[in-house]
C-alpha positions in Angstrom: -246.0 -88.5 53.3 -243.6 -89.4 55.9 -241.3 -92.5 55.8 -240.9 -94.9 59.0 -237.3 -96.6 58.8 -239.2 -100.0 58.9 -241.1 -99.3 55.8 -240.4 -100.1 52.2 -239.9 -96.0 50.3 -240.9 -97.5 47.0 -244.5 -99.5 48.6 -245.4 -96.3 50.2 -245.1 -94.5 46.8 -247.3 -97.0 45.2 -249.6 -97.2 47.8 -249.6 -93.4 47.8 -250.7 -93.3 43.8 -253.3 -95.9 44.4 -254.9 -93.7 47.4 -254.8 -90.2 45.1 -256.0 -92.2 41.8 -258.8 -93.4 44.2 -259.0 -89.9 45.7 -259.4 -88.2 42.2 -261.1 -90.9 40.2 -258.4 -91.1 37.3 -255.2 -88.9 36.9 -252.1 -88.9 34.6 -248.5 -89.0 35.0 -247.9 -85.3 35.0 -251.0 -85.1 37.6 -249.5 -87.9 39.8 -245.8 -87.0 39.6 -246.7 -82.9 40.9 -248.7 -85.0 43.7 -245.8 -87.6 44.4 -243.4 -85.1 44.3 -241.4 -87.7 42.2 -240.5 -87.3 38.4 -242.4 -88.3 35.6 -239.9 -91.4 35.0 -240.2 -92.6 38.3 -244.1 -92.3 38.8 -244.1 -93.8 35.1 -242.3 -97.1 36.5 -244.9 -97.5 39.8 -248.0 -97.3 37.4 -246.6 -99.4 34.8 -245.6 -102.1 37.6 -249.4 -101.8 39.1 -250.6 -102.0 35.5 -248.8 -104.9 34.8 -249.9 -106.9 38.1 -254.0 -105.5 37.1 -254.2 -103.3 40.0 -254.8 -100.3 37.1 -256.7 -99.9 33.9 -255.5 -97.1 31.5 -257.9 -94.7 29.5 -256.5 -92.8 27.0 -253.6 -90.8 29.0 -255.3 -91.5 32.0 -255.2 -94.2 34.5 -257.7 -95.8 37.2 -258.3 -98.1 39.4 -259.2 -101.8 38.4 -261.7 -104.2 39.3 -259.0 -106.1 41.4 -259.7 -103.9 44.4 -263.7 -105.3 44.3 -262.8 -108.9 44.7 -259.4 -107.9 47.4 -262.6 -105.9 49.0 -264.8 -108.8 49.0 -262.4 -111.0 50.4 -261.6 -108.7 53.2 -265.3 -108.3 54.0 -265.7 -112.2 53.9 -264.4 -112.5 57.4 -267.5 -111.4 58.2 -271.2 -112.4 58.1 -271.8 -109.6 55.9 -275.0 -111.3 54.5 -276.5 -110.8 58.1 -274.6 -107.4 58.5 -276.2 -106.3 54.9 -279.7 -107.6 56.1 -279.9 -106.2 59.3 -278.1 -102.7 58.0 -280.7 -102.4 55.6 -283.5 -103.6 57.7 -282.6 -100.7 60.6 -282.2 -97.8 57.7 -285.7 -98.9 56.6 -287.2 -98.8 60.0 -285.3 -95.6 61.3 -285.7 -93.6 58.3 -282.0 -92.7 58.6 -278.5 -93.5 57.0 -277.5 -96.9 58.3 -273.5 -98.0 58.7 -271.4 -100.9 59.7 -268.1 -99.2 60.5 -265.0 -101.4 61.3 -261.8 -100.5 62.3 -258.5 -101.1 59.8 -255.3 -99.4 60.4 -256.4 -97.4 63.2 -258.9 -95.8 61.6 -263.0 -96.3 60.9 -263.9 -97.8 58.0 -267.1 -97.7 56.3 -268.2 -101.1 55.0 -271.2 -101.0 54.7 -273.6 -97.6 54.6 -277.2 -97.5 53.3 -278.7 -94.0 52.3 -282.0 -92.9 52.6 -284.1 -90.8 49.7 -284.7 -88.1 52.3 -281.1 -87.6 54.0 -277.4 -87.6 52.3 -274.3 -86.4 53.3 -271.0 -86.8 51.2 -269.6 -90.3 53.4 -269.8 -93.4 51.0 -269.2 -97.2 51.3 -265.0 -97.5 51.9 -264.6 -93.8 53.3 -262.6 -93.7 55.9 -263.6 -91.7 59.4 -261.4 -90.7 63.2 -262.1 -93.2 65.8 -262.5 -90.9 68.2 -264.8 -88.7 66.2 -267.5 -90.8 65.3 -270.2 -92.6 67.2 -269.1 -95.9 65.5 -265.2 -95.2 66.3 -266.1 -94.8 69.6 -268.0 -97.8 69.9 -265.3 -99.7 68.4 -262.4 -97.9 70.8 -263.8 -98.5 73.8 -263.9 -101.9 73.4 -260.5 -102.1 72.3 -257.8 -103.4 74.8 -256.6 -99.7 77.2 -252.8 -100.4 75.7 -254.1 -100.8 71.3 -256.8 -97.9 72.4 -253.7 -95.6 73.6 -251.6 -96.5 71.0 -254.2 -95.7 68.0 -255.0 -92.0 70.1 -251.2 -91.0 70.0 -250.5 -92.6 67.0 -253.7 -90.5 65.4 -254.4 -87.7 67.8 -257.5 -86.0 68.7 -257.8 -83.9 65.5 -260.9 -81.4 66.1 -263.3 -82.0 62.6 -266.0 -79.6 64.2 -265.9 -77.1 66.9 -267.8 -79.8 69.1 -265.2 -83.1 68.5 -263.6 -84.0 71.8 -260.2 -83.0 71.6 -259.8 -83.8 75.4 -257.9 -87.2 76.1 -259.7 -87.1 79.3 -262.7 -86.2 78.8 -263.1 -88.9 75.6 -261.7 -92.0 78.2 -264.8 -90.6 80.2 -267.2 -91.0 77.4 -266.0 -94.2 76.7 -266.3 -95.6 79.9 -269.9 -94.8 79.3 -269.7 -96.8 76.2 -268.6 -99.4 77.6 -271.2 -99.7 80.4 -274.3 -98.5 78.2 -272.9 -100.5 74.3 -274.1 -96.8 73.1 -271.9 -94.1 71.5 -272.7 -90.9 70.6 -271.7 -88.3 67.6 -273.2 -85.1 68.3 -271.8 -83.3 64.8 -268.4 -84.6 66.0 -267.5 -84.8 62.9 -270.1 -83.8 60.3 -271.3 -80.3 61.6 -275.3 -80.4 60.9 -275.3 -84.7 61.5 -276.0 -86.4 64.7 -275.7 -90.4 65.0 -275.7 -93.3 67.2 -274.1 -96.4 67.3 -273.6 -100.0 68.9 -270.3 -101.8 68.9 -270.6 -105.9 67.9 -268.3 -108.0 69.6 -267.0 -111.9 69.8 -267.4 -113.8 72.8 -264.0 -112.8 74.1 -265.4 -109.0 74.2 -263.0 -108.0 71.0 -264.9 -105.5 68.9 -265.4 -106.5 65.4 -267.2 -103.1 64.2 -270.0 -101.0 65.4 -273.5 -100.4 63.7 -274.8 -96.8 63.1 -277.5 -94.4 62.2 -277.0 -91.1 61.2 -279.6 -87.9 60.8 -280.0 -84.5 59.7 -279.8 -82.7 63.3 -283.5 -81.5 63.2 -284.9 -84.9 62.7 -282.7 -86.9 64.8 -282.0 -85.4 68.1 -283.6 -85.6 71.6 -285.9 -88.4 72.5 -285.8 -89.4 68.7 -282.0 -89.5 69.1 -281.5 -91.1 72.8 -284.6 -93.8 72.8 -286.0 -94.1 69.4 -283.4 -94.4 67.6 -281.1 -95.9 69.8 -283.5 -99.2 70.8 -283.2 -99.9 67.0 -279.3 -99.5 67.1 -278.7 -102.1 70.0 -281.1 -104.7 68.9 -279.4 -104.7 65.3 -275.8 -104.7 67.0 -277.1 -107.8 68.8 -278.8 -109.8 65.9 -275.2 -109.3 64.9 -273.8 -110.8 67.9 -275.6 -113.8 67.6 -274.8 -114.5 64.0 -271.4 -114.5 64.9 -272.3 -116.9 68.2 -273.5 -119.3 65.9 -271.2 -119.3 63.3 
């Protein structure tokens, strides 16, 4: 974990603990301090300061996240019509027969707020994971509707890590694809970032053109690619991006 000078050391640790207690689903002190790299007595402090405040439960020897972080969560998501976004999400997953996302964009990276599964496909992305902008067909989306000056600062802030042999790692050639974006509203993941998964998305934007996430569907490779990829599936994408649009219009 590296440490900007204009950040607070002892917010990043607890922030830290609260991402690996998320990452690992409960952990002890001992667990957390070898992860920190901190001792015992100074990991003991940050848990017993979150406890305190009800951001953590203990079990035992163990702690865990608390219930806190659902209402913090639905507050966040409460700038949005997520009603609509959650009706229309489910809506398109039922009529594409595919995984369905709303993916928007926190601390320069995608995040998945909403993502309804199908019976017959799964992958190991849940509600609240967190994806690469420049690696996903919902990143995309969102980026190339970002201002050029926030969209270069997130790509050197984050790089162009490669997740599969086919991510564009190419500053170049990405601004290229997203200029597409921009002219078509469609993005493209062609296992970008989950080798074997293909998906398409639609950015939704306010009136002023400012992105305010992306809607996707995502597919096993062999049933979603082609014409069932590039039409089919796509038609659905951009008509539930825009019921989107207009729920925000109106609002």
């Amino acid at each position: 974990m590296t440490t900007d000078p204009a950040t607070v050391k002892a917010t990043e640790t607890s922030f830290h603990i609260i991402e690996l207690l998320e990452q690992k689903q409960g952990a002890g002190i001992s667990e957390l301090a070898r992860e920190v790299g901190l001792s015992k007595s100074g990991v003991y402090k940050h848990v017993q300061t979150l406890t305190r405040l009800g951001y953590l439960v203990r079990e035992g020897d163990d702690y865990y996240l608390s219930n806190r972080f659902l209402s913090l969560g639905r507050r966040a998501r409460g700038r949005l019509p997520l009603e609509t976004i959650r009706e229309v999400t489910s809506n398109l997953a039922a009529t594409a027969g595919h995984t369905s996302s709303f993916i928007v964009h926190e601390n320069d990276r995608g995040v998945y707020a909403l993502r309804i599964g199908t019976e017959e496909e799964h992958d190991e992305i849940t509600e609240g994971d967190v994806a690469p902008l420049h690696a996903t067909a919902g990143g995309k989306a969102i980026l190339a509707f970002l201002p050029g000056d926030e969209r270069a600062r997130i790509l050197d802030g984050t790089g162009l890590d490669a997740y599969t042999d086919k991510t564009i790692v190419d500053e170049q050639e990405l601004e290229h694809e997203l200029r597409s974006v921009r002219d078509q509203r469609i993005a493209f993941d062609r296992e970008e970032f989950l080798e074997g998964h293909q998906c398409v998305a639609s950015p939704v934007v306010r009136g002023d053109g400012t992105p305010v996430g992306a809607v996707s569907v995502t597919g096993n490779v062999h049933h979603m690619s082609g014409k069932r990829l590039e039409e089919d599936v796509t038609g659905l994408v951009t008509s539930a991006a825009k019921a989107i649009e207009n729920e925000l219009l109106s609002a």
